[in-house]
N, C-alpha and C positions, 0 to 999 in steps of 0.2 A: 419072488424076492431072491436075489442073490446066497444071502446069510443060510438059504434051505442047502446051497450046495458045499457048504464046507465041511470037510470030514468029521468035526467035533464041532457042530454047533454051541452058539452060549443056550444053555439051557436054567441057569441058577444064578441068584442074586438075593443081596438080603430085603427080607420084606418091608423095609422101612422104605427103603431107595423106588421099587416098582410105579409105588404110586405117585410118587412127588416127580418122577419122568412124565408118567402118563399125564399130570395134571399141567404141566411144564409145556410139552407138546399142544395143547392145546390151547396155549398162553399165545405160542410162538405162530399166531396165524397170522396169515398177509407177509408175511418177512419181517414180522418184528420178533426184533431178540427179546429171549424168556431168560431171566437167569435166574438159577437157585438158591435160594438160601443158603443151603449148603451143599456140598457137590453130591453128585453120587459116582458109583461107579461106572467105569465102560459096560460093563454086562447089563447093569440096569437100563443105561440108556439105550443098549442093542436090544434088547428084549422089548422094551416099550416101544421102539420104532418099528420094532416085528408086530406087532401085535394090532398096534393104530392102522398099519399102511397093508397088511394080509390083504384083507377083505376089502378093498379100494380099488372100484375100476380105473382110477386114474391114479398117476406116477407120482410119488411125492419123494422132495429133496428135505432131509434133515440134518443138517451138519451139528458137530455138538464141539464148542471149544470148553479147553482146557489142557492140562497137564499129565504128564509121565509120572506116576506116582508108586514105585517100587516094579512090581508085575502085572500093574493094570493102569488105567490112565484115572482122573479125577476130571468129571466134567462140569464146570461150571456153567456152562450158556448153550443157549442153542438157536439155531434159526430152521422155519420147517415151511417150504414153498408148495405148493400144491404144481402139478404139471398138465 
């Protein structure tokens, strides 16, 4: 996974957001959009996309929309394709 090679990995996020990604992710199978009740952060949804796609011998796309929300983005929806 790419996100292994950046000098400052995301490594933290608040505990509420972690899980409602993860359960999100796998709302969002075949190419159907998952959206959130309420958004979480970029780091949660980077972190839950590390975590699902690690240990997966095959390539998976998850795009996550939303917004620029001060110093992080606010991600409302996502789409997650298997490769």
């Amino acid at each position: 996974m790419i996100g292994h090679f950046e000098p400052k990995p995301t490594s933290s996020c608040y505990d509420d957001e972690l899980p409602r990604a993860r359960q999100a992710i796998l709302r969002a199978r075949d190419g159907k959009l998952a959206r959130f009740r309420y958004q979480v952060n970029r780091n949660a949804f980077l972190i839950a996309c590390r975590d699902y796609a690690d240990q997966m011998p095959e390539e998976h796309l998850t795009i996550g929309y939303g917004s620029r929300h001060g110093s992080t983005a606010k991600v409302e929806s996502l789409h997650h394709v298997v490769g």
